[in-house]
C-alpha positions as CSV (number, residue, x, y, z in Angstrom):
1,X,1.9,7.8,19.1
2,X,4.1,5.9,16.4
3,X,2.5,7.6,13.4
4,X,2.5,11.1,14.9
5,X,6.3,10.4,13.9
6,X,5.4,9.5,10.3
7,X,4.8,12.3,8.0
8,X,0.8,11.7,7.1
9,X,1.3,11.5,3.5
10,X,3.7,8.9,2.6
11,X,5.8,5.8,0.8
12,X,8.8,4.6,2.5
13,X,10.6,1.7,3.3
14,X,9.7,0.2,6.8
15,X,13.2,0.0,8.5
16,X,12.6,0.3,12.2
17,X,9.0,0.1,11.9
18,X,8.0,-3.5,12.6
19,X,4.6,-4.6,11.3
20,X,2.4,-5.1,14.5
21,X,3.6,-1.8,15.4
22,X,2.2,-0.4,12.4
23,X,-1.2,-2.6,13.4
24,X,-1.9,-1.4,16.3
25,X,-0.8,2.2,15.9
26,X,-3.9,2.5,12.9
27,X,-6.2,0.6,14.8
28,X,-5.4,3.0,17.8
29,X,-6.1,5.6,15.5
30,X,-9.1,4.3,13.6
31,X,-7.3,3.8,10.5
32,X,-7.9,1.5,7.6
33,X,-4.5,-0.8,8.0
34,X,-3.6,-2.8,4.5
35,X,-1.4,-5.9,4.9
36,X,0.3,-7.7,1.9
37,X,2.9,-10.8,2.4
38,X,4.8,-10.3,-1.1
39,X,7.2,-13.3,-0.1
40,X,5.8,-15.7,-2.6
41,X,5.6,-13.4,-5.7
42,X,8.3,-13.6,-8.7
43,X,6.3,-11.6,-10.7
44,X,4.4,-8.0,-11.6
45,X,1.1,-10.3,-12.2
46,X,2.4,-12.4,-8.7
47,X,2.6,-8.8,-7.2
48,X,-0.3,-7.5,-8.1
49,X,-2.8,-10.5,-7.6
50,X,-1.5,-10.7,-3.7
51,X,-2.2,-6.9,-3.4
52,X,-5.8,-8.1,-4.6
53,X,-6.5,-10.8,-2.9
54,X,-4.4,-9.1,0.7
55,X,-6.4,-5.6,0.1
56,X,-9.7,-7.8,-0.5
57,X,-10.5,-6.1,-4.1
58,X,-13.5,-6.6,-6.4
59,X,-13.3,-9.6,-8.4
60,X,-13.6,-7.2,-11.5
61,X,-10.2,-6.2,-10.5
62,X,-7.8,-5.4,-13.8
63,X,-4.7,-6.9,-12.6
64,X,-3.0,-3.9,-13.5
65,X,-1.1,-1.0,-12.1
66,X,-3.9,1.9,-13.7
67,X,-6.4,-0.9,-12.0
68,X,-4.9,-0.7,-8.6
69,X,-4.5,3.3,-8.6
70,X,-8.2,3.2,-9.2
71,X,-8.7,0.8,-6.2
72,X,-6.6,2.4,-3.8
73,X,-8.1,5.9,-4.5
74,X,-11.6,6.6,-6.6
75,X,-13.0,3.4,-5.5
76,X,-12.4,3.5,-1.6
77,X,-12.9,7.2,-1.9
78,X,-16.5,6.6,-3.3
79,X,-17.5,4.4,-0.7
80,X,-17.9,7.5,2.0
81,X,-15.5,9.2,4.3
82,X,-12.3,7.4,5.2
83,X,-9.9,7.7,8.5
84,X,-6.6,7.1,6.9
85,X,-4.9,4.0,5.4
86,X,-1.6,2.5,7.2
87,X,-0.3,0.3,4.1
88,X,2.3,-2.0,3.8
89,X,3.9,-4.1,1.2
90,X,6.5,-6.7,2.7
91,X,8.8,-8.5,0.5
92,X,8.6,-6.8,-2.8
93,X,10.1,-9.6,-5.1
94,X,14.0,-8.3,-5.8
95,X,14.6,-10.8,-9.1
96,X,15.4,-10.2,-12.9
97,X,11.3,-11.2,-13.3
98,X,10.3,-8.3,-10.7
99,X,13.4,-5.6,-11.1
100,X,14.4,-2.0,-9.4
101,X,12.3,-0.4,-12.4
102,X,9.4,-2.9,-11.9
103,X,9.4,-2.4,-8.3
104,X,9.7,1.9,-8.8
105,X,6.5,1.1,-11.0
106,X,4.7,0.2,-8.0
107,X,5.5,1.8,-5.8
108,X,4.8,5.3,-7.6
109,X,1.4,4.0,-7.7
110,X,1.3,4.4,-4.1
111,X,3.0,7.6,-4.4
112,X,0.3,8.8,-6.6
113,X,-2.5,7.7,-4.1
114,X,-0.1,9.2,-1.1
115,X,-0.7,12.6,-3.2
116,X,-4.8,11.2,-4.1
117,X,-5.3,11.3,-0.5
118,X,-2.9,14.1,0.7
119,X,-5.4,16.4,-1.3
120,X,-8.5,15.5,0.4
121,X,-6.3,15.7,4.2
122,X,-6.6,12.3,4.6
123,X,-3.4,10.2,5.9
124,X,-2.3,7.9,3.7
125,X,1.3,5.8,4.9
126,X,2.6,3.3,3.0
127,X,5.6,1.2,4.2
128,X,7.6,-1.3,2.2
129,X,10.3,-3.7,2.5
130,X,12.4,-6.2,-0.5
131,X,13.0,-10.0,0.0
C-alpha cells in the first residue's frame, strides 16, 4: 500500500518514510529492496565503496559514478526480468569532502537509472536522507 503512494519512477528524500517501512512494503510487493548506511562515509570514494559493498557489486566494480550507472542498470538489467528496486541511501555525507554538488552528482546517477528503468515500466524508488 505505502508505494502505491510513491510515484514508480523516482529519487526523493525519505522524510516521513521510515526505512522498515520501505522493507516491508518491496518485499510485500516482490521488489528488489537496496539498503546503504552512508553514516561512516566522508568521502565520494567512502560513498561509493559502501553503495558496493551494501548493493553486493562485482568485485570488478570501478569505484566510480559511470561504474555504478552501469551496475544499477545494464548489469542488473542483463541478469533477466526484474520486479522493481526500492532503494535507499541514508546519510549522504553533508561535509566540505562530500558537498551539495558532490552529493547532486550522485544522486543524478539514480535519477538517470529512475529514467533507465522508467523506460522498460519497471519501478524504480530511490529514497535518500543527509547526516
Amino acid at each position: 500500500m505505502l508505494l502505491q503512494t510513491v510515484r514508480p519512477n523516482i529519487v526523493q528524500a525519505i522524510r516521513a518514510y521510515r526505512v522498515e517501512d520501505l522493507m516491508q512494503a518491496a518485499d510485500g510487493v516482490g521488489q528488489h529492496f537496496l539498503y546503504a548506511n552512508l553514516s561512516a562515509a566522508q568521502t565520494k570514494q567512502d560513498v561509493l565503496e559502501r553503495i558496493a559493498e551494501s548493493f553486493l557489486f562485482p568485485a570488478h566494480f570501478g569505484k566510480n559514478l559511470d561504474a555504478l550507472y552501469d551496475c544499477m542498470t545494464d548489469l542488473v538489467h542483463k541478469a533477466g526480468a526484474q520486479p522493481g528496486f526500492v532503494v535507499v541511501l541514508e546519510q549522504l555525507p553533508d561535509n566540505p569532502r562530500f558537498d551539495r554538488e558532490a552529493r547532486e552528482q550522485l544522486l543524478d546517477v539514480f535519477r538517470d537509472a529512475a529514467d533507465f528503468w522508467a523506460e522498460r515500466r519497471i519501478p524504480f524508488r530511490c529514497f535518500y536522507s543527509f547526516q
